[in-house]
C-alpha positions as a LaTeX table, in Angstrom:
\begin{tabular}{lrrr}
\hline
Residue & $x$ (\AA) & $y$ (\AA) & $z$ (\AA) \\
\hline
Unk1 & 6.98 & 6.77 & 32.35 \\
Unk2 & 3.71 & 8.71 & 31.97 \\
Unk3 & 4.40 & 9.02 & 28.14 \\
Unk4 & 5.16 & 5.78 & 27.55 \\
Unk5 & 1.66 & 4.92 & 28.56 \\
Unk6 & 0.36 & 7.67 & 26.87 \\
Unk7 & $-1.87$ & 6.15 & 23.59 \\
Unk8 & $-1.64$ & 8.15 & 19.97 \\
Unk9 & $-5.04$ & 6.71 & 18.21 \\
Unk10 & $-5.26$ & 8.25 & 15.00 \\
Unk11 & $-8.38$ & 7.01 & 12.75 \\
Unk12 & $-8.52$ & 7.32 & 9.40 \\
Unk13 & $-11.94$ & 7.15 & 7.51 \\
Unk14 & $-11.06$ & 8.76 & 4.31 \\
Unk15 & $-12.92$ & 7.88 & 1.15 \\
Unk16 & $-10.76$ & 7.74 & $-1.76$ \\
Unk17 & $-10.02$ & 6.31 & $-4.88$ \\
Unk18 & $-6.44$ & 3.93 & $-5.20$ \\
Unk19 & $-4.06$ & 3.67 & $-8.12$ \\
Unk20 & $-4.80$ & 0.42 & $-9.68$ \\
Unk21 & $-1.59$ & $-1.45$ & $-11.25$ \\
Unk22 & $-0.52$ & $-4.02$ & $-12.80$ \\
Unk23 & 1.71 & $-6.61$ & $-10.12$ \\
Unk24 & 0.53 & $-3.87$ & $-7.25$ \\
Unk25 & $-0.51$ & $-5.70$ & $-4.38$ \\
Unk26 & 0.19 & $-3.20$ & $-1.37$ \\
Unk27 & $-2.75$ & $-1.00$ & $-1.28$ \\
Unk28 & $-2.09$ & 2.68 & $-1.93$ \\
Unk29 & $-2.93$ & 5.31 & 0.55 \\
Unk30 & $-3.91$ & 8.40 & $-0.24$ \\
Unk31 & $-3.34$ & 9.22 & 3.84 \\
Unk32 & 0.23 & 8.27 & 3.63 \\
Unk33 & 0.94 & 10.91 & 6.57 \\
Unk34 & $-0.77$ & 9.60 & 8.73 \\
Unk35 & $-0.27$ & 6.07 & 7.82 \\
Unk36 & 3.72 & 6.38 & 7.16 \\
Unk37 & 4.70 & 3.35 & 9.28 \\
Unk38 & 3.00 & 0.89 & 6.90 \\
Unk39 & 5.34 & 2.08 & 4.47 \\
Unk40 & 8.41 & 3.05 & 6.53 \\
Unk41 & 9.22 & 0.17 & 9.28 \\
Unk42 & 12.25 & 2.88 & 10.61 \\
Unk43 & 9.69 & 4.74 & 12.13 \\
Unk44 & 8.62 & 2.18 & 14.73 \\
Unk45 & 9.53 & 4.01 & 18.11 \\
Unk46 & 10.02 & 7.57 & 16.64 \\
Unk47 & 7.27 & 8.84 & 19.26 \\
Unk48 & 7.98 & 8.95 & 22.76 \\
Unk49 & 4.88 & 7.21 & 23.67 \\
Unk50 & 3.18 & 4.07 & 22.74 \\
Unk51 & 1.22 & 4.84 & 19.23 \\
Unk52 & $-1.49$ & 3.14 & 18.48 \\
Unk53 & $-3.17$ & 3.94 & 14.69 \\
Unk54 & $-6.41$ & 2.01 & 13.23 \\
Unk55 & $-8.39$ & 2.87 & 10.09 \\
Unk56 & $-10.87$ & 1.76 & 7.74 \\
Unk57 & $-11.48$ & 2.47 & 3.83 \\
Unk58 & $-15.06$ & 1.73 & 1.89 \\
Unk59 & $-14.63$ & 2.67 & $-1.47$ \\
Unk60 & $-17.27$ & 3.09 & $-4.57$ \\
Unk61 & $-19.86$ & 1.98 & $-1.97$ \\
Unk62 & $-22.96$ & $-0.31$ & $-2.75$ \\
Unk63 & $-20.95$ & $-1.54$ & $-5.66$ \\
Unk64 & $-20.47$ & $-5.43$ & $-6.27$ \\
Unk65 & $-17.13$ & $-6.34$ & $-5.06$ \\
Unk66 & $-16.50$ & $-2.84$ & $-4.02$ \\
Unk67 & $-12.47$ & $-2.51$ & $-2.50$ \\
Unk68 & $-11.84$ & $-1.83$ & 1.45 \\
Unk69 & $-8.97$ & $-1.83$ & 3.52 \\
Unk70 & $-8.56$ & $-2.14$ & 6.75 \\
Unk71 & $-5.39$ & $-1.50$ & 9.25 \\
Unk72 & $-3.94$ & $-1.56$ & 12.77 \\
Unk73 & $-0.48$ & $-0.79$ & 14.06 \\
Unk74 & 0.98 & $-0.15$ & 16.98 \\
Unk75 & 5.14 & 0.85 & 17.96 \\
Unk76 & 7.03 & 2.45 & 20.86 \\
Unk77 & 10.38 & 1.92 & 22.23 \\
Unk78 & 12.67 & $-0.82$ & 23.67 \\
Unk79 & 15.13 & 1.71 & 25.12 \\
Unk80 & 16.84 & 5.21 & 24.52 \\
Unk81 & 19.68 & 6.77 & 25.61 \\
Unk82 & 20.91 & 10.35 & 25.09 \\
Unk83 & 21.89 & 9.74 & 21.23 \\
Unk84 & 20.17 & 6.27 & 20.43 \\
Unk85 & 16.91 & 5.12 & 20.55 \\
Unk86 & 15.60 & 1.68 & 19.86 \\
Unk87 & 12.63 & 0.95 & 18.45 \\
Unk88 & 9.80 & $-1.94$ & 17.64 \\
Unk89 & 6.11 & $-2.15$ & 16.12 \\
Unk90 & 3.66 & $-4.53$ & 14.73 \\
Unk91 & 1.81 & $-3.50$ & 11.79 \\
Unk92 & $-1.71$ & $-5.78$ & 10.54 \\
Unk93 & $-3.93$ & $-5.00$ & 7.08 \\
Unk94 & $-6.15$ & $-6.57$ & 5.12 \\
Unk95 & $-7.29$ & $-5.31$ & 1.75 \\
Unk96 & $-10.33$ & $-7.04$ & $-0.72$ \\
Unk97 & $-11.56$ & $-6.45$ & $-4.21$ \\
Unk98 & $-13.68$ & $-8.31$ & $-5.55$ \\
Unk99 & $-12.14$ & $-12.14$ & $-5.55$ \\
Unk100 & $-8.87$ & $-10.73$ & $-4.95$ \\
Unk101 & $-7.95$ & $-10.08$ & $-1.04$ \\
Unk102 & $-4.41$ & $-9.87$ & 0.75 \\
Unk103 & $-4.10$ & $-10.15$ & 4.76 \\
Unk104 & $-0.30$ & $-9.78$ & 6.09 \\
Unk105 & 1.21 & $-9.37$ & 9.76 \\
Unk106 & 4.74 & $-7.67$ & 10.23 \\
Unk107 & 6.77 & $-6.79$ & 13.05 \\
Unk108 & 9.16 & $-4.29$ & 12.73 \\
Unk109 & 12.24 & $-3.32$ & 14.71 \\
Unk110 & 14.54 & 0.62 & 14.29 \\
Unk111 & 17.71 & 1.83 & 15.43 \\
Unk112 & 17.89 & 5.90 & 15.58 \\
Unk113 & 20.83 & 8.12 & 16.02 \\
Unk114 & 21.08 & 11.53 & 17.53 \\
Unk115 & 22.93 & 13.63 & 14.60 \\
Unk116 & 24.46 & 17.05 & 15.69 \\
Unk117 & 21.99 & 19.17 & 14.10 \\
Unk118 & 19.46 & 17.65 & 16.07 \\
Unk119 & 17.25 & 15.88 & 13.85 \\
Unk120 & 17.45 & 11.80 & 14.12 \\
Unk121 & 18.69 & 9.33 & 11.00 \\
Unk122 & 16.61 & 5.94 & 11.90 \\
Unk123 & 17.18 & 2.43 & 10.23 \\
Unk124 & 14.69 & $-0.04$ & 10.24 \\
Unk125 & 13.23 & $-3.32$ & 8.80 \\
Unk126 & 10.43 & $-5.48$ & 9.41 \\
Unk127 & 9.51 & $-9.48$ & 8.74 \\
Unk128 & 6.22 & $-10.83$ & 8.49 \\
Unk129 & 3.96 & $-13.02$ & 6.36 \\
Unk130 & 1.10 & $-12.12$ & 3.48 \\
Unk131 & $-2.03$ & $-13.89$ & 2.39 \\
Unk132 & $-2.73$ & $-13.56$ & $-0.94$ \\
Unk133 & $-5.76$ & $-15.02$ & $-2.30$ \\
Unk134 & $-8.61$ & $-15.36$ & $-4.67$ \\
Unk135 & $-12.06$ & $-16.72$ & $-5.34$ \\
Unk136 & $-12.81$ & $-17.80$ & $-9.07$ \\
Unk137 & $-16.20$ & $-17.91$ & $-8.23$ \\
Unk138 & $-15.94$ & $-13.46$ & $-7.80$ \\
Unk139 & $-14.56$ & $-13.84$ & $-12.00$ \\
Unk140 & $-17.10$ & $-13.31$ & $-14.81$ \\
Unk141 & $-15.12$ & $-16.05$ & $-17.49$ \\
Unk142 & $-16.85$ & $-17.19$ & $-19.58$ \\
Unk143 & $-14.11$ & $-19.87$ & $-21.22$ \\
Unk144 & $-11.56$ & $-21.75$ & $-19.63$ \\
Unk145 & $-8.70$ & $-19.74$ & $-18.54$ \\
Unk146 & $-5.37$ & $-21.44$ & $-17.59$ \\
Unk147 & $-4.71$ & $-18.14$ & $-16.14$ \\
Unk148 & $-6.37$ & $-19.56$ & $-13.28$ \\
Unk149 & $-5.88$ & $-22.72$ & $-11.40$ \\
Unk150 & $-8.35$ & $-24.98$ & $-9.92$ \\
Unk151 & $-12.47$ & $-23.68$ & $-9.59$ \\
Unk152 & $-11.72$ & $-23.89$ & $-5.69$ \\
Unk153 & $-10.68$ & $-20.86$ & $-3.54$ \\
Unk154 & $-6.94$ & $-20.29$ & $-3.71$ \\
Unk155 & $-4.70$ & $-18.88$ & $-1.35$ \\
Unk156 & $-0.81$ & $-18.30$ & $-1.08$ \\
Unk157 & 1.30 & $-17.67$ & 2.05 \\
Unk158 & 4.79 & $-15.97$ & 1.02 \\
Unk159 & 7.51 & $-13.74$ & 4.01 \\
Unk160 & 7.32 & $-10.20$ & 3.35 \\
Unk161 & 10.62 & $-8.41$ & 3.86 \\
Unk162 & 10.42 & $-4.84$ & 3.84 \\
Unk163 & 13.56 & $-2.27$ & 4.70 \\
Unk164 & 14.01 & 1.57 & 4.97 \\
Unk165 & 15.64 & 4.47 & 6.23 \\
Unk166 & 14.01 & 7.47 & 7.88 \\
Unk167 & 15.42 & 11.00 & 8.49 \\
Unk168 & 13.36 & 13.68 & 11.33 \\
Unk169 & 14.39 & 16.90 & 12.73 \\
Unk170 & 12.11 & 19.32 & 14.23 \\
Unk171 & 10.92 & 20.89 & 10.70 \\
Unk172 & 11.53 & 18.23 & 8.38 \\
Unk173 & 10.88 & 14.80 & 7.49 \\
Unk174 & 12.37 & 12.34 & 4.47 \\
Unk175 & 12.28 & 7.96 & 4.27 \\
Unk176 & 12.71 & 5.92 & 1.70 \\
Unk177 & 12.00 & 2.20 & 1.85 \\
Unk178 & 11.83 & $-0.98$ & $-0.27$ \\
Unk179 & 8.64 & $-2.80$ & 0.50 \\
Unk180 & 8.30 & $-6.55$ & $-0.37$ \\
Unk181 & 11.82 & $-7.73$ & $-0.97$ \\
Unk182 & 11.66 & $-11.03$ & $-1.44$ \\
Unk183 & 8.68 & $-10.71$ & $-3.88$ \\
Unk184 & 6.99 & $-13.59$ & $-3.81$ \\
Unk185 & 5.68 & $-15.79$ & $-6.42$ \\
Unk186 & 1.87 & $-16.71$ & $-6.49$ \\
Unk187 & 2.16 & $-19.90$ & $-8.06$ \\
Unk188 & $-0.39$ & $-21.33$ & $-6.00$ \\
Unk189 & $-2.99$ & $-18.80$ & $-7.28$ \\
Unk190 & $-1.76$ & $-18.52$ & $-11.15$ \\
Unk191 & 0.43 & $-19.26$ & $-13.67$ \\
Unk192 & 3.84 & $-16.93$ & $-14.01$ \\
Unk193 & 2.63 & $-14.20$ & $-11.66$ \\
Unk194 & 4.69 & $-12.06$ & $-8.96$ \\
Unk195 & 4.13 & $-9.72$ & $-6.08$ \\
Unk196 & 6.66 & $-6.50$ & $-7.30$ \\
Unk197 & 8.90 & $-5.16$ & $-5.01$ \\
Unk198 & 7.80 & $-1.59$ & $-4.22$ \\
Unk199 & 9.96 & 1.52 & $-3.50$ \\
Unk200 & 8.62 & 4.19 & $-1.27$ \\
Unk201 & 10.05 & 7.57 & $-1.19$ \\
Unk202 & 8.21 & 10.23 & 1.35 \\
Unk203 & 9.14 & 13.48 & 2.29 \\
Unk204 & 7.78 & 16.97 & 4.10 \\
Unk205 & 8.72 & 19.96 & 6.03 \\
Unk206 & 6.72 & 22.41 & 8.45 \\
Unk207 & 6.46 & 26.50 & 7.54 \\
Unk208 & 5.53 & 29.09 & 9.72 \\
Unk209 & 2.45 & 30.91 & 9.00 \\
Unk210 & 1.02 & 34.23 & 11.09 \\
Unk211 & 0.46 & 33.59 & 14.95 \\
Unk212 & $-0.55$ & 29.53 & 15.34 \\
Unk213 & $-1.01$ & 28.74 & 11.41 \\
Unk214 & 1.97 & 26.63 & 10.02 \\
Unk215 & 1.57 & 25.01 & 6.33 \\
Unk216 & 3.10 & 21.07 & 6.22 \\
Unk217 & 3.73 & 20.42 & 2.60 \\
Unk218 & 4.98 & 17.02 & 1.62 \\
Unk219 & 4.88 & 14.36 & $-1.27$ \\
Unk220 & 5.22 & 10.48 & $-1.65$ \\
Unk221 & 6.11 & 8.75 & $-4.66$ \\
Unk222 & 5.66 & 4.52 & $-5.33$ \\
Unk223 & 7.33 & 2.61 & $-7.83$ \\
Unk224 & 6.49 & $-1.08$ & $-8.61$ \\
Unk225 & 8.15 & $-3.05$ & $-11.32$ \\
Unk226 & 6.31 & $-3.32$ & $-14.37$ \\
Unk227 & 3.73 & $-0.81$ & $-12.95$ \\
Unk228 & 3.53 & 3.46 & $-13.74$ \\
Unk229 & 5.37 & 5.52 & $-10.85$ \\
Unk230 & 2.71 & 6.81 & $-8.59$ \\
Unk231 & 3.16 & 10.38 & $-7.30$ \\
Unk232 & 1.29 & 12.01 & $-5.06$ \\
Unk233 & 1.62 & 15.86 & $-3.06$ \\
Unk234 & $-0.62$ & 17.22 & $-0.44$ \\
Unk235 & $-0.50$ & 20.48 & 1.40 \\
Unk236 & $-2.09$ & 21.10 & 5.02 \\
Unk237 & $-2.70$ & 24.05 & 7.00 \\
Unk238 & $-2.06$ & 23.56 & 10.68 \\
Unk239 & $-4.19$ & 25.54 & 13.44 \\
Unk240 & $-2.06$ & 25.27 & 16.37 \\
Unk241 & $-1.25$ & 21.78 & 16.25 \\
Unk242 & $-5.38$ & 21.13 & 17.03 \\
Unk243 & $-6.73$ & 21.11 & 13.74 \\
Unk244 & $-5.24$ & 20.29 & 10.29 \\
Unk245 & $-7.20$ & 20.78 & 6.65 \\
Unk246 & $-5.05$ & 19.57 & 3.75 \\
Unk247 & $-5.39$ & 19.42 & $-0.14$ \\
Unk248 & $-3.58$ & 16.70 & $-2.18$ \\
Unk249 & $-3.56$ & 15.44 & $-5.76$ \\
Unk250 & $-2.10$ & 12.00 & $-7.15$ \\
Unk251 & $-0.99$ & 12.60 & $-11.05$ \\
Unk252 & $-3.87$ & 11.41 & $-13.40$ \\
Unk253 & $-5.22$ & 9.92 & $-10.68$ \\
Unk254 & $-7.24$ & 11.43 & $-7.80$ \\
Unk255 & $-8.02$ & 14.85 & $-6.10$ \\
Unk256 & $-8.13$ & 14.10 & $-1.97$ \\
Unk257 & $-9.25$ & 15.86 & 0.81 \\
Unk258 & $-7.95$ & 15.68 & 4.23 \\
Unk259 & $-9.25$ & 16.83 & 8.07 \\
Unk260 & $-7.53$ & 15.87 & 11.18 \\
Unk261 & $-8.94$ & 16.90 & 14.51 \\
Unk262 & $-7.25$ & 16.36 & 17.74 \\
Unk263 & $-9.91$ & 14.95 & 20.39 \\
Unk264 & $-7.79$ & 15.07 & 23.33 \\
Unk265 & $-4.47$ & 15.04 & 24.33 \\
Unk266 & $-3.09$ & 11.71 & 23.27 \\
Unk267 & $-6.00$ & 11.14 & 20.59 \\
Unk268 & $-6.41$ & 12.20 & 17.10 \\
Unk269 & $-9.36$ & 11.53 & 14.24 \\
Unk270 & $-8.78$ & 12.05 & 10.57 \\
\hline
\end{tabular}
């Protein structure tokens, strides 16, 4: 019972650059470990504690119209047994740039299995709702565009379906999710456009280094219709399970640089 009232905070204030695409409207992360859930609703309930996880992202600051993104989420469990494990979370982010800005809500539900080598196959989904909207007053036209409706602000509510599966033993980790399945059409905002569905394919394992190093390789790759495959690999060496420095690069893209430093037992900063 203690654990379940236990409270994982993890806070992410990277600074980092995003892959911008065309029909991409689910901000990229270049933190995806430590923000997997947004991406993978099977993981709701994975920990054995309530886990809480909040961030914030200012990019090219002091720029007009500059991009941030902001996110809390929050999952634990329903119920276990000795070979099942039931899980549930809610997951909130809202992203702006410029006139364009998206705000959705999702809660997510898992089932998990014990396998016989130990590790757990979990199967989640998640429903929820997205805001997508714009301001025409943000655009520098300087002609008519029937590109975009109206001169007023514009906004769009469309469900958000999003569906994955997620594999964990005590050394490795592997999901894959669709994102965004019922991709929805922003007719209200303009003419002949659609949110992509998004595939989401993450995966890492844990090595053993001298005494209380390990190294934690692992890579993520995006896909959105109509849009470049994003790929992305980042390498972090582990100081007995307290501190974690990591390297990553996203192809053509971005160099990143990542610290994570636990603060106390149940509480982690990166």
């Amino acid at each position: 019972m203690k654990k379940l009232i236990k409270i994982t905070t993890l806070v992410t204030l990277l600074v980092s650059t995003t892959c911008i695409v065309e029909a991409q409207h689910i901000p990229v992360r270049s933190n995806y470990i430590f923000t997997a859930f947004l991406d993978h609703p099977a993981l709701a309930g994975n920990k054995d504690c309530l886990d809480l996880r909040l961030g914030h992202r200012n990019q090219w600051v002091e720029f007009p119209g500059a991009p941030t993104n902001s996110f809390i989420s929050i999952s634990g469990r329903l119920g276990e047994g000795l070979r099942s494990i039931q899980g549930a979370g809610i997951r909130l982010e809202t992203d702006e740039a410029g006139p364009w800005g998206t705000t959705s809500v999702s809660a997510a539900y898992s089932h998990k299995i014990k396998l016989n080598n130990q590790g757990w196959l979990s199967a989640g989904f998640s429903f929820g709702i997205s805001q997508f909207r714009l301001n025409p007053d943000g655009l520098d036209v300087t002609i008519s565009d029937p590109a975009i409706l109206g001169d007023q602000n514009s906004q769009f509510l469309f469900p958000i379906v999003d569906a994955g599966l997620w594999y964990q033993d005590k050394r490795r980790f592997a999901g894959l999710s669709l994102l965004n399945a019922t991709s929805g059409t922003l007719s209200g905002v303009t003419q002949g456009s659609q949110t992509s569905k998004i595939f989401v394919a993450t995966g890492g394992t844990s090595l053993e280094l001298d005494g209380k190093y390990m190294f934690r390789p692992s890579a993520n790759i995006r896909y959105a219709s109509g849009a470049p495959v994003c790929f992305e690999m980042n390498g972090a060496v582990v100081y007995d399970d307290l501190i974690a420095v990591g390297l990553g690069y996203r192809v053509q893209s971005a160099l990143i640089g990542s610290l994570q430093i636990a603060l106390f037992n149940y509480m982690k900063a990166g």
